[in-house]
C-alpha positions in Angstrom: 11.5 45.1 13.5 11.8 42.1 15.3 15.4 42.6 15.8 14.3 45.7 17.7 11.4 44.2 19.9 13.8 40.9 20.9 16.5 43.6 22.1 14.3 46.1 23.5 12.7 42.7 25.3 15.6 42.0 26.8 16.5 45.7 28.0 13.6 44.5 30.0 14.4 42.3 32.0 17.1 43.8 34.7 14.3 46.3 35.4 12.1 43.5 36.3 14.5 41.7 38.3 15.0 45.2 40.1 11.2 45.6 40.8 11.0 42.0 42.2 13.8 42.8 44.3 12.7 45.9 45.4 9.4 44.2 46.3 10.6 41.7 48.1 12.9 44.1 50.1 10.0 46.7 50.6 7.4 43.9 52.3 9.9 42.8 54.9 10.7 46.1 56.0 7.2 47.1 56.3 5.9 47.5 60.2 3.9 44.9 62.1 3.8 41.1 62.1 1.7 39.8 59.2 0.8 36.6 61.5 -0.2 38.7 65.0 -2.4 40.7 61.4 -4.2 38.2 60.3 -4.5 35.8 63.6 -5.1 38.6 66.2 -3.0 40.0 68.7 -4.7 37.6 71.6 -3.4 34.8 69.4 -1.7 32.0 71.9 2.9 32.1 71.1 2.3 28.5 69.8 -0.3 29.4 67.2 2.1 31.9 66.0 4.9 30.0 65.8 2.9 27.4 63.5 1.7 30.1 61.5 4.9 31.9 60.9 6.2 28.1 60.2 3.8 27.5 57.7 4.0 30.3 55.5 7.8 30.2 55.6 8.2 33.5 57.6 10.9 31.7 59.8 13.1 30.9 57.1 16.4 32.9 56.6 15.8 36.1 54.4 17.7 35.0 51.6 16.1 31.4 51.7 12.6 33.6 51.8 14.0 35.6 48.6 15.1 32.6 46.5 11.4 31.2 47.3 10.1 33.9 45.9 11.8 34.3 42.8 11.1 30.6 42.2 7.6 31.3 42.7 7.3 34.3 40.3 9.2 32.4 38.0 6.8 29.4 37.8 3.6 32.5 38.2 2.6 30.4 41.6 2.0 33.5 44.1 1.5 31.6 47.0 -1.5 31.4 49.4 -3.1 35.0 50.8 -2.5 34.9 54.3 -5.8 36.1 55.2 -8.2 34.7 53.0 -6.3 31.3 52.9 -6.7 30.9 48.9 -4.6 30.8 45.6 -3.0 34.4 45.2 -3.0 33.8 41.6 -7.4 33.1 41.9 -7.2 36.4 43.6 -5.5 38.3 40.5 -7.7 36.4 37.9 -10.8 37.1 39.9 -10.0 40.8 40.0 -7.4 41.9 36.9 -10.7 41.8 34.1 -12.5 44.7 35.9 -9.3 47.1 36.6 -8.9 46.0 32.7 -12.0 46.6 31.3 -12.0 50.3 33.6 -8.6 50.9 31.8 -9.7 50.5 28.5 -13.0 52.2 28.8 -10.9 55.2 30.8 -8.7 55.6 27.6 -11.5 55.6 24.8 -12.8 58.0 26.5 -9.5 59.9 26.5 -8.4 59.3 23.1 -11.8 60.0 21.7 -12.2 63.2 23.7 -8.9 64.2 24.4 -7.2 64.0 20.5 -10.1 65.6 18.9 -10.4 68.3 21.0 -6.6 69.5 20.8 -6.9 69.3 17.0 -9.7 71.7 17.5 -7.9 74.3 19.7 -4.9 74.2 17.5 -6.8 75.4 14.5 -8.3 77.6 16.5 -5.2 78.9 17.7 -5.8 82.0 20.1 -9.5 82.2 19.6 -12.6 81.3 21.9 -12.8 77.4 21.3 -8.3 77.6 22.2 -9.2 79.6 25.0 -11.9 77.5 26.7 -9.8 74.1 25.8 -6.9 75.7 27.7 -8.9 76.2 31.0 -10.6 73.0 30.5 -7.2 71.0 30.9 -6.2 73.0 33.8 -9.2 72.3 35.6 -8.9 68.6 34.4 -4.8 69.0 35.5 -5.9 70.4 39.2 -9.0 68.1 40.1 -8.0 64.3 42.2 -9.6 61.4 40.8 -11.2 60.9 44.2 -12.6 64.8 44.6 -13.8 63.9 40.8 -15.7 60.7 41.4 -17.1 61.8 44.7 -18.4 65.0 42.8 -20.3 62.3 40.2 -21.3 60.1 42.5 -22.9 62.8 44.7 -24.9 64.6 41.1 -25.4 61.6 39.2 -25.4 58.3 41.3 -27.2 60.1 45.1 -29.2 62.7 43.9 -30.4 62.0 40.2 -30.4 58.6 40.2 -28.6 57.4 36.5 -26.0 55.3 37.7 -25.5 53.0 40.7 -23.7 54.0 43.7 -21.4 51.2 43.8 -20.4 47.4 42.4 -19.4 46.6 38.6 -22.3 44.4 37.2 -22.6 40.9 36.3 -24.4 40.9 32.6 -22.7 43.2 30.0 -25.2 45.8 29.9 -25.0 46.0 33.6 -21.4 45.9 33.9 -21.4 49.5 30.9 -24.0 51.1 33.3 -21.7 50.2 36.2 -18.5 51.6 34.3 -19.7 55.2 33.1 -18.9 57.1 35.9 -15.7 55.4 36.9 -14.5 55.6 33.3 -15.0 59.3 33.1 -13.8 60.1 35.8 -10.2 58.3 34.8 -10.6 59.8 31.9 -10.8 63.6 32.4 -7.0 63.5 32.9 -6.5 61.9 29.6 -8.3 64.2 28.3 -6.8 67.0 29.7 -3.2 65.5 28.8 -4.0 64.3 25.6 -5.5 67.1 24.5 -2.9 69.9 25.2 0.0 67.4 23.9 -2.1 66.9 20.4 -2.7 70.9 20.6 1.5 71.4 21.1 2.5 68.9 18.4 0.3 69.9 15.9 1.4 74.0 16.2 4.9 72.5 16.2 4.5 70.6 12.6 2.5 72.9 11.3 4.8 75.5 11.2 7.3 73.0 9.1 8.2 74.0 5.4 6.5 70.7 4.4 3.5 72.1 5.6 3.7 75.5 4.0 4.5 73.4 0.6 1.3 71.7 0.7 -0.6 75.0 1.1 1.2 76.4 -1.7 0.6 73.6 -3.9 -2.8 73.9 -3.3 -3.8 70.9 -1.0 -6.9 71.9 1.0 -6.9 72.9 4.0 -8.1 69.7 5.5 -6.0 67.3 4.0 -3.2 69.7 5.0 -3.6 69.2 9.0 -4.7 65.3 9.0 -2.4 64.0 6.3 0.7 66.6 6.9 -0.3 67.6 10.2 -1.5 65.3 12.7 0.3 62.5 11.0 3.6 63.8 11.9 2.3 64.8 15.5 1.9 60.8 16.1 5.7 60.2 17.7 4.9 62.3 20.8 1.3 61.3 20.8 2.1 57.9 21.0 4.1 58.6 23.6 1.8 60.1 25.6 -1.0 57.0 25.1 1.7 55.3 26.5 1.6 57.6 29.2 -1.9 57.9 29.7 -2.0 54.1 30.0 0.4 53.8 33.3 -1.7 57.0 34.8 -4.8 55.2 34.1 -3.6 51.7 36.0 -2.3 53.9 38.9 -5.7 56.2 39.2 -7.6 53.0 39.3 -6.3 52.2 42.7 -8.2 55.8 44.0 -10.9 55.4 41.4 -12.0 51.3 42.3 -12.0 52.6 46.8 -14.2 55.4 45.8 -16.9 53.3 43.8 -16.2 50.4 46.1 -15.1 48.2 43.0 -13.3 45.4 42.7 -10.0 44.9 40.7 -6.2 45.1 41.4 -6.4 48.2 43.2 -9.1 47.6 45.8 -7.2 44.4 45.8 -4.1 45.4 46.6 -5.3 48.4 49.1 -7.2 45.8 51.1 -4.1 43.4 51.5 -1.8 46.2 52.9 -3.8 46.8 55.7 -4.2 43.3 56.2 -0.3 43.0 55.7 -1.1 40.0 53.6 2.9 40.0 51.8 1.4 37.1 49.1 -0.9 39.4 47.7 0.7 42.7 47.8 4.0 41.5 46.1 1.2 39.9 43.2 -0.3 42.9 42.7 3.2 45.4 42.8 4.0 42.7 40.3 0.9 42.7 38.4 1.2 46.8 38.1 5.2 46.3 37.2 4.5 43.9 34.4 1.7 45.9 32.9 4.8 48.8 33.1 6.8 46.6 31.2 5.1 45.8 29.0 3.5 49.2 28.2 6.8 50.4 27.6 7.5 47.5 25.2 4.4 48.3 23.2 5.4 52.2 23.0 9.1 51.0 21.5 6.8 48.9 18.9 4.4 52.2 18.1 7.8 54.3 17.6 9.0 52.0 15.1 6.0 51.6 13.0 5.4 55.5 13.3 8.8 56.1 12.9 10.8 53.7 10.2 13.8 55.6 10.8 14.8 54.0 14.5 17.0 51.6 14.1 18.5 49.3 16.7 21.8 50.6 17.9 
């Protein structure tokens, strides 16, 4: 096991190296001047010139790139350009709530997602099947953003459950804040987790070992949780995986439409503002959680599966 997890660990890091080079690459080549951004276009030449002198923006590209790496190395992101504070306050300040709407987003999912696929598969071709099938293709064809509007508009404007926008301060708050945002990530899980549970359990439980069980007399019960669904775990832990990198991306839509703070609404506002120190912290932020997703799923196959070995 930990064999496996040092070498997949290592498989890891070219692809990092690859996203910080492609990050670098991508904010250089993006248009307009990040000082005439941030100081205004009536800013005087000389103002400029100390500004583009300050934040290194004057040095040769590859100096610039070696800078950077340094910097990532040794997690200091610099100085954001426009708010003139520690890049790496900004991601503190913000990562918990993008964090706490992931995990919330994905209980949700699992809970409702998992459950309900088990229960269309054993209904097989019947009502409850049908209705779960054109469930997930609604829950396939709506945006995040058309969804959270939608809930915002019924139960934020005109009913008055839920605030309109913010995340809370005190815990309570901060779970009355959340609701709507969480479910609104989470209808896709559901959607996906839910017709990949469906799929794997009709796959395994049309096995011999399955059929063996029933002829033995195992109820029926104990026949799709112990022989069933615990076979189905390899591709549903793959799709958790999957779920989880959806989830961090749909939080960028999800966090502008409630006006919430986090990575997303973080890293939204510092493109427009062509603030590089920020944006290349946050692509790098999303990239490592990525990684380290991935990681974690090569860790869930071998404790699912015993029989991957490292090659």
């Amino acid at each position: 096991m930990a064999r496996y997890i040092f070498v997949r660990a290592l498989d890891s890091i070219p692809t990092i190296f690859l996203v910080l080079t492609l990050v670098f690459i991508a904010m250089r080549i993006l248009p307009g001047d990040p000082a005439i951004a941030v100081l205004g276009e009536n800013a005087r030449p000389e103002t400029i010139a100390l500004f583009r002198e300050r934040f290194g923006l004057n040095d040769p590209i590859w100096l610039q790139y070696l800078h950077f790496l340094r910097d990532v190395v040794t997690l200091d992101f610099g100085t954001s350009l426009m708010k003139g504070v520690p890049v790496g306050d900004l991601i503190l300040r913000n990562i918990p709530y993008t964090i706490e709407l992931t995990i919330a987003a994905m209980i949700i999912g699992i809970s409702g997602g998992i459950p309900l696929g088990v229960w269309a598969a054993i209904n097989r071709n019947k009502a409850p099947d049908n209705g779960f099938r054109v469930f997930s293709l609604i829950g396939y064809a709506v945006p995040d953003f058309y969804l959270g509007a939608m809930l915002l508009i019924i139960f934020a404007l005109n009913l008055g459950w839920f605030p309109i926008t913010g995340a809370g301060v005190e815990f309570t708050d901060r779970l009355h804040h959340i609701v709507l945002p969480a479910v609104t990530l989470a209808m896709l899980k559901i959607a996906f987790l839910g017709r990949l549970s469906r799929t794997s359990l009709l796959e395994v439980m049309g096995r011999d070992y399955v059929r063996t069980a029933r002829a033995k007399g195992a109820r029926e019960p104990r026949v799709i949780y112990r022989h069933g669904l615990r076979n189905a775990l390899l591709p549903l832990s793959t799709g958790l995986g999957l779920s989880v990198l959806t989830t961090l991306s749909g939080s960028v839509a999800v966090e502008l439409v409630f006006n919430r703070p986090g990575i997303g609404r973080l890293l939204i506002d510092a493109i427009s503002e062509r603030d590089y120190p920020v944006i290349q912290a946050g692509v790098i932020v999303f990239a490592a959680a990525v990684v380290i997703v991935n990681l974690l799923m090569e860790i869930v196959y071998v404790v699912v599966d015993p029989r991957i070995k490292v090659k």
